[in-house]
C-alpha positions, 0 to 999 in steps of 0.5 A: 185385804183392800184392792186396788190400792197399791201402785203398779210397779214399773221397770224405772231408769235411774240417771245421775248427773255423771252419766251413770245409769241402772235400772230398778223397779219403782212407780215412776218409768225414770228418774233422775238423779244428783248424785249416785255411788259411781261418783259419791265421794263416800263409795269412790274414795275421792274428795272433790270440794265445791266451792259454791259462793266463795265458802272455802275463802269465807271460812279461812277469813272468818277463822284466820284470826284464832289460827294466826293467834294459835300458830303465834302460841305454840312457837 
């Protein structure tokens, strides 16, 4: 096998957004990070919507149509 060609390993501080931190090992001493398991909706059981831009207004003007139409038929 080749030498020298692999990365030295390091102990790495992973930090989220939350203020969550662990360590692990990796090639860079630290690391920073949007999101994690402490706070992902996924692992924590809760629905947080972020609302970028007005997207959640965007899509009920976009669709108010086709439900208006929808509620109108099933009465």
């Amino acid at each position: 096998m080749k030498e020298n060609i692999h990365p030295k390993y390091v102990e790495m501080k992973v930090t989220c957004g939350c203020g969550n931190t662990f360590v692990t090992r990796g090639v860079k001493p630290e690391l920073r990070v949007d999101i994690c398991n402490a706070c992902h909706p996924f692992y924590t059981g809760r629905v947080k919507f972020v609302d970028t831009a007005g997207r959640i207004e965007k899509f009920k003007r976009r669709y108010s149509a086709f439900y208006q139409k929808k509620e109108q038929q099933d009465k």
